[in-house]
DOPA-846754 format. One record per residue: x, y, z of N, C-alpha, C in turn; residue number from 1; residue in one letter. Coordinates in nm, 4 decimals. Layout:
<pts>
+----------+----------+----------+----------+----------+----------+----------+----------+----------+-----+------+
:       nX :       nY :       nZ :      caX :      caY :      caZ :       cX :       cY :       cZ : pos : code :
+----------+----------+----------+----------+----------+----------+----------+----------+----------+-----+------+
:        X :        Y :        Z :        X :        Y :        Z :        X :        Y :        Z : NUM :    A :
...
+----------+----------+----------+----------+----------+----------+----------+----------+----------+-----+------+
</pts>
This chain:
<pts>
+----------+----------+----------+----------+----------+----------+----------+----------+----------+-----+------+
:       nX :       nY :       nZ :      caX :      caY :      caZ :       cX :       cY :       cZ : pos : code :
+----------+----------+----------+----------+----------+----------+----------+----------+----------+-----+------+
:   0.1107 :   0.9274 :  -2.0921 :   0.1376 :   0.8330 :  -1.9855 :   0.0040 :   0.7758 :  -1.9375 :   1 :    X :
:   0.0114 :   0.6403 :  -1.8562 :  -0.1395 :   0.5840 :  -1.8968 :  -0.1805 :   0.6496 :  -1.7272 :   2 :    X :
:  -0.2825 :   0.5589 :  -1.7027 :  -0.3456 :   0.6173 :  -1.5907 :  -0.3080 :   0.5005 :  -1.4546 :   3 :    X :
:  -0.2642 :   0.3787 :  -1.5055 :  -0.1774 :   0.2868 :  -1.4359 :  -0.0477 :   0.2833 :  -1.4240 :   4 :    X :
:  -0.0103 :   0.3888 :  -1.5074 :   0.1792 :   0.4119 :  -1.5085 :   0.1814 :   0.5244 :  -1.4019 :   5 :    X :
:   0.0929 :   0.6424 :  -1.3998 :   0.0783 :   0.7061 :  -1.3235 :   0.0586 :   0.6619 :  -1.1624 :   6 :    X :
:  -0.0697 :   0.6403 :  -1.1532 :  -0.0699 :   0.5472 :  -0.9968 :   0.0473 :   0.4773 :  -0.9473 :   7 :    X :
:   0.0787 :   0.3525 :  -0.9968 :   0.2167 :   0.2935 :  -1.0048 :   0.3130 :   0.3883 :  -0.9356 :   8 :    X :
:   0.3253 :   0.5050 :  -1.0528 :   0.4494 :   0.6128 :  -0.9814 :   0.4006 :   0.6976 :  -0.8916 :   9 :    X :
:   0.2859 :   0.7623 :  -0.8440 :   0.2815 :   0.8018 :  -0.7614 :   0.3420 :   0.6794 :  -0.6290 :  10 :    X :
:   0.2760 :   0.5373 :  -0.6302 :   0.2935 :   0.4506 :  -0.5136 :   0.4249 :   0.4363 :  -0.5284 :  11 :    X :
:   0.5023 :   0.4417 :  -0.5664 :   0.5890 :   0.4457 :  -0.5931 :   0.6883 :   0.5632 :  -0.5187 :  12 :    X :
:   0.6781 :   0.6691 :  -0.5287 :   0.7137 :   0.7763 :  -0.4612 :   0.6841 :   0.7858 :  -0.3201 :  13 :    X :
:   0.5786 :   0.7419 :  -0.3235 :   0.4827 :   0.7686 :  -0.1350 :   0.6210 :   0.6836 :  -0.0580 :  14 :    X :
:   0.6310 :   0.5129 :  -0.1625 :   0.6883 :   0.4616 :  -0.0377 :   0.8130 :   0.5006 :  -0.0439 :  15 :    X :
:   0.8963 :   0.5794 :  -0.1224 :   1.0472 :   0.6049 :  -0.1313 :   1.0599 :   0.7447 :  -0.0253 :  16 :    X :
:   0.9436 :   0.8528 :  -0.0244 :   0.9889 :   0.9450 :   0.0459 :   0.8083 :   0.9528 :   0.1033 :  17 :    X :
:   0.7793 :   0.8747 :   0.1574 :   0.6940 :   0.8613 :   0.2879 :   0.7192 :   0.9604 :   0.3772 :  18 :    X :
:   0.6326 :   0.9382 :   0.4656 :   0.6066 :   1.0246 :   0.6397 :   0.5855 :   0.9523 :   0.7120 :  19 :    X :
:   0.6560 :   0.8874 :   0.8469 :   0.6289 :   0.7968 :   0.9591 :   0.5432 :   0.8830 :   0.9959 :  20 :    X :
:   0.4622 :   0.9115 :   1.0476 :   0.4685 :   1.0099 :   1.1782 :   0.4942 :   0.9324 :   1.2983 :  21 :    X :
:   0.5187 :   1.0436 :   1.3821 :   0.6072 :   0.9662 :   1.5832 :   0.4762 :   0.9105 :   1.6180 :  22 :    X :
:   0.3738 :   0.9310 :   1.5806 :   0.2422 :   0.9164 :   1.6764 :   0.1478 :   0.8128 :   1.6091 :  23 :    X :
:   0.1921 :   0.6886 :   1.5026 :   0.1176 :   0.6060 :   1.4266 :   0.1072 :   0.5082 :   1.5611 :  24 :    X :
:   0.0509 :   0.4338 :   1.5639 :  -0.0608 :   0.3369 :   1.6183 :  -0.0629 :   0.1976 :   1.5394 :  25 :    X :
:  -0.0504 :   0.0601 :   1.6144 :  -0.0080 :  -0.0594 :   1.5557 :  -0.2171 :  -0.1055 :   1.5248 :  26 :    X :
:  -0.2362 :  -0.1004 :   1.4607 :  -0.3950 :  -0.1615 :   1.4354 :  -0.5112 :  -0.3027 :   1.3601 :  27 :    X :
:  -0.5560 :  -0.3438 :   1.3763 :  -0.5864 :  -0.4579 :   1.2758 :  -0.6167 :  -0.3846 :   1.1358 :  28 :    X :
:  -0.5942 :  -0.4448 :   1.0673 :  -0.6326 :  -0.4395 :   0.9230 :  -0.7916 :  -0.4339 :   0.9371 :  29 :    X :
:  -0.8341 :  -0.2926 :   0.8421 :  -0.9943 :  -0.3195 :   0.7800 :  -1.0260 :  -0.2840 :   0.7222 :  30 :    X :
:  -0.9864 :  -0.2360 :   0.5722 :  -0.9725 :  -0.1953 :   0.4497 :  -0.9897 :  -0.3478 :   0.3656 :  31 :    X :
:  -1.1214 :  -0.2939 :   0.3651 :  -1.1461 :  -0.4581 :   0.3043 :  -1.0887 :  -0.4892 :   0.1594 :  32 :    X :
:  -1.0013 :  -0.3801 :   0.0702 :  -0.9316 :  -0.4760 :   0.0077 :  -0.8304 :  -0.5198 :   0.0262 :  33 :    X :
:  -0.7847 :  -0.5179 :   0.1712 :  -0.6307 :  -0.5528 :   0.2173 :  -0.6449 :  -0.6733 :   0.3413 :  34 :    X :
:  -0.7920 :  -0.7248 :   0.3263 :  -0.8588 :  -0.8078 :   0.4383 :  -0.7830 :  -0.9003 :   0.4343 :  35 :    X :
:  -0.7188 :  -0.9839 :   0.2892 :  -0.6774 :  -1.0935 :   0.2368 :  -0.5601 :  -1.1258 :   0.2503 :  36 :    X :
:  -0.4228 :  -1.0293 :   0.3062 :  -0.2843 :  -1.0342 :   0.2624 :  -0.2053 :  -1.0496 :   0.3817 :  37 :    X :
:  -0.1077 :  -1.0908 :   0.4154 :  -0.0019 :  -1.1813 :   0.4500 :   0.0230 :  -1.1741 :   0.6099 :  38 :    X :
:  -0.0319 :  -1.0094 :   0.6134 :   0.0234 :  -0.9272 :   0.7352 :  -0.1587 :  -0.8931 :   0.8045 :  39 :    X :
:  -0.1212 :  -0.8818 :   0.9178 :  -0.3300 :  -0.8259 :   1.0265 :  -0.2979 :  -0.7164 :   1.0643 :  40 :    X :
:  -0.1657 :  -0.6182 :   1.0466 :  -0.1936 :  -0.5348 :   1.1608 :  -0.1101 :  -0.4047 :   1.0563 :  41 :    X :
:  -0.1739 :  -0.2993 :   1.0639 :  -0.0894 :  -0.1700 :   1.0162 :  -0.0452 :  -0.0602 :   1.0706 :  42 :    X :
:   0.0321 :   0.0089 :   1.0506 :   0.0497 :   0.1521 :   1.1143 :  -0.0758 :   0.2629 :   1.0528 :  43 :    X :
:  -0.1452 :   0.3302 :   1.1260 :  -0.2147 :   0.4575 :   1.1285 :  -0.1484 :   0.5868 :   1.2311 :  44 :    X :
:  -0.1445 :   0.7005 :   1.1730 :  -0.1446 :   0.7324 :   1.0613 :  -0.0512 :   0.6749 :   0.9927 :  45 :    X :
:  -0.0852 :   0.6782 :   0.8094 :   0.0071 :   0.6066 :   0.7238 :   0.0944 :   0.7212 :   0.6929 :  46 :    X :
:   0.2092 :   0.6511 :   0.5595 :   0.2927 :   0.7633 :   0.5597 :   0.2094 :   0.8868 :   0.4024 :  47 :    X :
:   0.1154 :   0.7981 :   0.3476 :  -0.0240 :   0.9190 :   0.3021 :  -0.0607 :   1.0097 :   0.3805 :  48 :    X :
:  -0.0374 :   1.0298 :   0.5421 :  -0.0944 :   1.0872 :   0.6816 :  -0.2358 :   1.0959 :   0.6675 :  49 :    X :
:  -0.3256 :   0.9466 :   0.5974 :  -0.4084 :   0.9283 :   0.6201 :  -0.4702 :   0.8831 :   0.7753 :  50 :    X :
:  -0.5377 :   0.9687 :   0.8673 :  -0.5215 :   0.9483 :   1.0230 :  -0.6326 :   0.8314 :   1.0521 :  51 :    X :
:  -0.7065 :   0.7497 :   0.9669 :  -0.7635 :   0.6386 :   0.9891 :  -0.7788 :   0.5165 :   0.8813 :  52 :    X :
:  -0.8620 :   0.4348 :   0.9180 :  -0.8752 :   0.3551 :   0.7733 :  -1.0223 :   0.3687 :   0.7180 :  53 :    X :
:  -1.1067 :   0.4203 :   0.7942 :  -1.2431 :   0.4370 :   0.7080 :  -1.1411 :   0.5823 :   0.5952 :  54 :    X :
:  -1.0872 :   0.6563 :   0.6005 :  -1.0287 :   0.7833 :   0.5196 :  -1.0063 :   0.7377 :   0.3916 :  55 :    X :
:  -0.9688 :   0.5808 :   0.3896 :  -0.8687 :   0.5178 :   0.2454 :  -0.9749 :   0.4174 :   0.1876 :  56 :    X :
:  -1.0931 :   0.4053 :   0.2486 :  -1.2200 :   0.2699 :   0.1547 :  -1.2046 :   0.3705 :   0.0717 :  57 :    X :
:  -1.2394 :   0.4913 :  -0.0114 :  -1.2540 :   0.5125 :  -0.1017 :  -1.1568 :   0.5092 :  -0.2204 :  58 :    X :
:  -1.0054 :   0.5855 :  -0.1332 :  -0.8941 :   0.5300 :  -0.2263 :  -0.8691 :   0.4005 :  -0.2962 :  59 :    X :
:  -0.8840 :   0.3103 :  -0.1763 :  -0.8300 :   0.2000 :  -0.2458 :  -0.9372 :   0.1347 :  -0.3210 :  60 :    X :
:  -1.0298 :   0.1649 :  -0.3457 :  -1.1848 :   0.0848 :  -0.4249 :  -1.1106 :   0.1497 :  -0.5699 :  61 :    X :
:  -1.0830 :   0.2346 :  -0.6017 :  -1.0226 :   0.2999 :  -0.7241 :  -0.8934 :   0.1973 :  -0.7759 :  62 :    X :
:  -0.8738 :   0.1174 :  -0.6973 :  -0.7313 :   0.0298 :  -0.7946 :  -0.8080 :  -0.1150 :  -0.7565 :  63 :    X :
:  -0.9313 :  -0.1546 :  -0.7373 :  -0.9714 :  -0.2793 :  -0.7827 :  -0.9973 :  -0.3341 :  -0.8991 :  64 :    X :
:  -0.9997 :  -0.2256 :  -1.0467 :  -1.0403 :  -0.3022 :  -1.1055 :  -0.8541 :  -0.2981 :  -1.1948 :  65 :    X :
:  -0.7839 :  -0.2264 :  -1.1068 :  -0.6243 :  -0.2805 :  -1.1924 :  -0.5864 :  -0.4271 :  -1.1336 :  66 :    X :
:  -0.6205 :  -0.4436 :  -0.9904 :  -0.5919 :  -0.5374 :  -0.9360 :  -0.6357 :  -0.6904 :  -1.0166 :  67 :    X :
:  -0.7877 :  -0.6400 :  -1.0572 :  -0.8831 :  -0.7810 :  -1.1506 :  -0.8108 :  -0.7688 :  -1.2777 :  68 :    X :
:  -0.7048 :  -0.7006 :  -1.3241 :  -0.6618 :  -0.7133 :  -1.4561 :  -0.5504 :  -0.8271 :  -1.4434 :  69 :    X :
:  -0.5342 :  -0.8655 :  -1.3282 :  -0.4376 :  -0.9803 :  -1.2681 :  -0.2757 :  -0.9416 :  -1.3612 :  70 :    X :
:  -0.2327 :  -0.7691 :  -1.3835 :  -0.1659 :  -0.7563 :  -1.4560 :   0.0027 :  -0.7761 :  -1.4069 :  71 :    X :
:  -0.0437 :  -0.8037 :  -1.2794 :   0.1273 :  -0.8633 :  -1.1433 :   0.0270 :  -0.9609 :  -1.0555 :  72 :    X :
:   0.0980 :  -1.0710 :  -1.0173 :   0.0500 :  -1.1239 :  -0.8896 :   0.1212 :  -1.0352 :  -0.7684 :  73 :    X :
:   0.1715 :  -0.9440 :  -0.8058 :   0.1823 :  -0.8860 :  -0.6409 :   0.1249 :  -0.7458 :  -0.6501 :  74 :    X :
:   0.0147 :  -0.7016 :  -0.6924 :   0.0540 :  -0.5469 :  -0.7372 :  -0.0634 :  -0.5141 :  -0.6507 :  75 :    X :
:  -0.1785 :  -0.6137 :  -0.5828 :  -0.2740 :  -0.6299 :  -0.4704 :  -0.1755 :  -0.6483 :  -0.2951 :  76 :    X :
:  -0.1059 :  -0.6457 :  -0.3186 :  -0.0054 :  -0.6914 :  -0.2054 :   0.1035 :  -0.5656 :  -0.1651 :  77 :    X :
:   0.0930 :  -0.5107 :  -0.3181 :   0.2068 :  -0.3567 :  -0.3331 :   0.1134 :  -0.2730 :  -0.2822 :  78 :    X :
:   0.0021 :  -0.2446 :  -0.3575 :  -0.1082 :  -0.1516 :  -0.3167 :  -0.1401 :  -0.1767 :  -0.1494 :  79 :    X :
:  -0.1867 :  -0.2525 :  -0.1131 :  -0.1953 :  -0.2891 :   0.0393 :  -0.0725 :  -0.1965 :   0.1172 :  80 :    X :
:   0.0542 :  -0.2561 :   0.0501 :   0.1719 :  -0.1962 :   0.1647 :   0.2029 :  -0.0451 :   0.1471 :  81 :    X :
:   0.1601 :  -0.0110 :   0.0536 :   0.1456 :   0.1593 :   0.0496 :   0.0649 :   0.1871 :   0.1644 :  82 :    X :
:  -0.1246 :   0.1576 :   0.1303 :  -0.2073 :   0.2237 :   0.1907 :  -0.1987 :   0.1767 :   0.3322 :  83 :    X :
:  -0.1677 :   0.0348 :   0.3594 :  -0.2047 :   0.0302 :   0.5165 :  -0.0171 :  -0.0829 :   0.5617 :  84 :    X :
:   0.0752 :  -0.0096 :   0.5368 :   0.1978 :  -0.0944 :   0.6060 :   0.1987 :  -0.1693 :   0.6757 :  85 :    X :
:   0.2392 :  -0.2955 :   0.6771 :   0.2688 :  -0.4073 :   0.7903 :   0.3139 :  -0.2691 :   0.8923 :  86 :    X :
:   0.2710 :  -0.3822 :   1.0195 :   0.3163 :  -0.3067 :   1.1595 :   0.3248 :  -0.4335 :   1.2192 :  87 :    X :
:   0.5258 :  -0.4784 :   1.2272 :   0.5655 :  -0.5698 :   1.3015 :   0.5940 :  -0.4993 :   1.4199 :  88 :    X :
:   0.5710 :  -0.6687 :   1.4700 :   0.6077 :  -0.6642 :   1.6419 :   0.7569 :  -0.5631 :   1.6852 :  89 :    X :
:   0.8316 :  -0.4989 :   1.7274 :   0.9094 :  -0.4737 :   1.8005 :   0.9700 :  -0.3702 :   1.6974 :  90 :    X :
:   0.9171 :  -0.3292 :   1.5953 :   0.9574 :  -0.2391 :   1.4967 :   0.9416 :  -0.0583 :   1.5184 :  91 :    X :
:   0.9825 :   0.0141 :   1.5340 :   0.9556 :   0.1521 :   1.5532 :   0.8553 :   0.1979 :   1.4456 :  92 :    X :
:   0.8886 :   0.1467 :   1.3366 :   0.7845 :   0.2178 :   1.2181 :   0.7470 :   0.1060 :   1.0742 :  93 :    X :
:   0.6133 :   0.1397 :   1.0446 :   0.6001 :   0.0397 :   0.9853 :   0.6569 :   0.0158 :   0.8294 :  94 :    X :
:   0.6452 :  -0.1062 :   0.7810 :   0.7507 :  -0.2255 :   0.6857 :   0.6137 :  -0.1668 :   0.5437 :  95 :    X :
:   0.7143 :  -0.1455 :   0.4477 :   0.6248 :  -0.1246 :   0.3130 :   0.7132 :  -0.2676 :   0.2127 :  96 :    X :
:   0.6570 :  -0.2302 :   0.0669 :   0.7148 :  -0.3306 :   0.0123 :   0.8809 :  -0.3615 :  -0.0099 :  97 :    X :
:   0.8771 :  -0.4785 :  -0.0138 :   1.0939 :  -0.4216 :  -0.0653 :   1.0832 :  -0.4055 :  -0.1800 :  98 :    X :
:   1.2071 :  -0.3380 :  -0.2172 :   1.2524 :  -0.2509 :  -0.3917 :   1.2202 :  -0.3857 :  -0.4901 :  99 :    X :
:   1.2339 :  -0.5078 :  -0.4622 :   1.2369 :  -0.6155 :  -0.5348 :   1.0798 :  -0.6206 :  -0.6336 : 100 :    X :
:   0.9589 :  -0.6142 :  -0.5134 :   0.8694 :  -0.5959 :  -0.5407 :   0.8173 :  -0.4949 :  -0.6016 : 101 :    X :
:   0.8510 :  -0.3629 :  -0.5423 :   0.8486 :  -0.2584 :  -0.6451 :   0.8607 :  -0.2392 :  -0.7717 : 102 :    X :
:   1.0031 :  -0.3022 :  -0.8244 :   1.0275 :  -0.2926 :  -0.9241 :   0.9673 :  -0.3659 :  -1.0364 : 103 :    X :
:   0.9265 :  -0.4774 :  -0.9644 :   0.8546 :  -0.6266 :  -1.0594 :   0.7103 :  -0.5550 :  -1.0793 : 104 :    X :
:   0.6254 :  -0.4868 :  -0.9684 :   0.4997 :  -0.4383 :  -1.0142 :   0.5346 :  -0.3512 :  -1.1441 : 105 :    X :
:   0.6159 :  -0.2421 :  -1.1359 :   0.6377 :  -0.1230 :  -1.2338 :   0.7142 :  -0.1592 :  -1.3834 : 106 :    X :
:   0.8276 :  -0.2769 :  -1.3538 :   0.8242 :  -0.3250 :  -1.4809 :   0.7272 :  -0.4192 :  -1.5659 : 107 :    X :
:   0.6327 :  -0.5323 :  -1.4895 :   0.5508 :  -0.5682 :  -1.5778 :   0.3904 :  -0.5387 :  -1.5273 : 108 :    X :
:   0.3947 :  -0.4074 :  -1.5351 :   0.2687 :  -0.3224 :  -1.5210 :   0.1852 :  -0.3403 :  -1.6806 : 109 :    X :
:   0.0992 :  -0.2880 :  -1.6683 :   0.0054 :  -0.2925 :  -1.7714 :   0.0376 :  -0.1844 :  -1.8881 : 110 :    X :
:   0.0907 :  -0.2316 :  -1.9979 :   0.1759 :  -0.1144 :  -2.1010 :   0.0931 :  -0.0694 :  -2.1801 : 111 :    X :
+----------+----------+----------+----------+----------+----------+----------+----------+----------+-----+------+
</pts>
Protein backbone atom coordinates (compact mmCIF):
# COMPACT_ATOMS: atom_id res chain seq x y z
CA UNK A 1 0.00 0.00 0.00
CA UNK A 2 1.59 3.33 -1.03
CA UNK A 3 2.43 5.97 1.42
CA UNK A 4 -0.43 8.35 -0.10
CA UNK A 5 -3.09 5.58 0.07
CA UNK A 6 -2.15 5.34 3.55
CA UNK A 7 -2.36 9.09 4.69
CA UNK A 8 -5.52 9.43 2.55
CA UNK A 9 -6.95 6.57 4.89
CA UNK A 10 -5.78 7.51 7.88
CA UNK A 11 -7.61 11.29 6.95
CA UNK A 12 -10.00 9.55 6.16
CA UNK A 13 -10.82 7.79 9.39
CA UNK A 14 -9.93 10.93 11.69
CA UNK A 15 -12.86 12.63 9.93
CA UNK A 16 -15.42 9.59 10.09
CA UNK A 17 -14.73 8.84 13.83
CA UNK A 18 -13.14 12.18 15.06
CA UNK A 19 -13.23 13.80 18.69
CA UNK A 20 -15.12 17.22 19.14
CA UNK A 21 -13.96 17.97 22.30
CA UNK A 22 -16.77 20.28 24.59
CA UNK A 23 -13.93 22.74 25.13
CA UNK A 24 -12.64 23.62 21.25
CA UNK A 25 -12.36 27.32 20.69
CA UNK A 26 -13.55 29.20 17.31
CA UNK A 27 -9.86 30.71 16.04
CA UNK A 28 -8.26 32.36 12.92
CA UNK A 29 -6.53 30.16 10.72
CA UNK A 30 -2.47 30.01 10.92
CA UNK A 31 -1.18 26.99 9.60
CA UNK A 32 0.29 28.45 6.82
CA UNK A 33 -0.62 25.73 4.53
CA UNK A 34 -4.28 26.30 5.15
CA UNK A 35 -3.62 30.31 4.92
CA UNK A 36 -5.20 30.04 1.33
CA UNK A 37 -8.70 28.17 1.64
CA UNK A 38 -12.27 29.11 1.61
CA UNK A 39 -12.93 29.25 5.38
CA UNK A 40 -10.55 31.99 8.34
CA UNK A 41 -11.57 30.44 11.29
CA UNK A 42 -11.13 26.75 12.93
CA UNK A 43 -11.98 24.76 15.86
CA UNK A 44 -8.92 24.04 18.40
CA UNK A 45 -8.66 21.57 19.93
CA UNK A 46 -9.11 19.53 16.62
CA UNK A 47 -10.73 16.27 16.46
CA UNK A 48 -6.58 14.96 16.12
CA UNK A 49 -6.91 16.65 19.96
CA UNK A 50 -4.23 18.59 18.61
CA UNK A 51 -4.61 21.55 21.54
CA UNK A 52 -3.04 24.32 19.21
CA UNK A 53 -1.92 25.19 15.76
CA UNK A 54 1.83 25.81 16.20
CA UNK A 55 1.39 21.49 17.33
CA UNK A 56 0.30 20.71 13.41
CA UNK A 57 3.21 23.18 11.23
CA UNK A 58 5.02 20.13 11.33
CA UNK A 59 2.26 17.69 10.35
CA UNK A 60 0.97 19.38 7.74
CA UNK A 61 4.55 20.45 5.95
CA UNK A 62 4.67 16.47 5.41
CA UNK A 63 1.65 16.48 2.72
CA UNK A 64 3.05 19.53 0.70
CA UNK A 65 4.78 17.88 -1.58
CA UNK A 66 1.39 15.42 -2.31
CA UNK A 67 -0.44 18.57 -2.51
CA UNK A 68 2.39 19.95 -5.53
CA UNK A 69 1.65 16.61 -7.25
CA UNK A 70 -1.68 18.56 -8.12
CA UNK A 71 -2.93 14.78 -7.93
CA UNK A 72 -6.95 16.23 -6.84
CA UNK A 73 -7.78 19.85 -7.00
CA UNK A 74 -9.31 19.40 -3.68
CA UNK A 75 -7.00 17.17 -1.73
CA UNK A 76 -5.20 20.82 -0.30
CA UNK A 77 -8.72 21.78 0.82
CA UNK A 78 -9.39 17.94 2.27
CA UNK A 79 -6.12 18.08 4.13
CA UNK A 80 -6.94 21.63 5.57
CA UNK A 81 -10.49 20.29 6.82
CA UNK A 82 -8.99 17.41 8.69
CA UNK A 83 -6.16 19.41 10.38
CA UNK A 84 -7.82 22.74 11.14
CA UNK A 85 -12.07 22.40 10.52
CA UNK A 86 -14.11 25.27 9.40
CA UNK A 87 -15.63 26.82 12.58
CA UNK A 88 -19.01 28.35 11.41
CA UNK A 89 -20.84 30.97 12.97
CA UNK A 90 -23.69 29.52 15.21
CA UNK A 91 -22.47 25.86 14.87
CA UNK A 92 -21.73 23.76 18.13
CA UNK A 93 -18.83 21.90 16.49
CA UNK A 94 -16.75 22.30 13.75
CA UNK A 95 -17.65 21.40 9.67
CA UNK A 96 -14.94 18.88 8.01
CA UNK A 97 -15.15 17.85 4.41
CA UNK A 98 -18.51 16.32 2.93
CA UNK A 99 -18.36 12.45 1.88
CA UNK A 100 -18.57 13.90 -1.76
CA UNK A 101 -15.19 15.30 -1.38
CA UNK A 102 -13.82 12.57 0.42
CA UNK A 103 -14.51 10.22 -1.84
CA UNK A 104 -13.26 12.19 -5.08
CA UNK A 105 -9.77 12.80 -3.12
CA UNK A 106 -9.48 8.80 -2.37
CA UNK A 107 -10.75 7.68 -5.66
CA UNK A 108 -8.51 9.75 -7.90
CA UNK A 109 -5.59 9.76 -5.50
CA UNK A 110 -2.24 9.07 -6.76
CA UNK A 111 -2.17 5.08 -7.79
Amino acid sequence: MSLVKNCLINLQFTIAFGFQASRSRCEPIEIPLCKDIPYKYTYFPNSLLQPDQQSLQTQTEHFKPLIKTNCNPHIKFFICSVFAPMCPEHMPQAVTSCRSVCEEVLINRVS
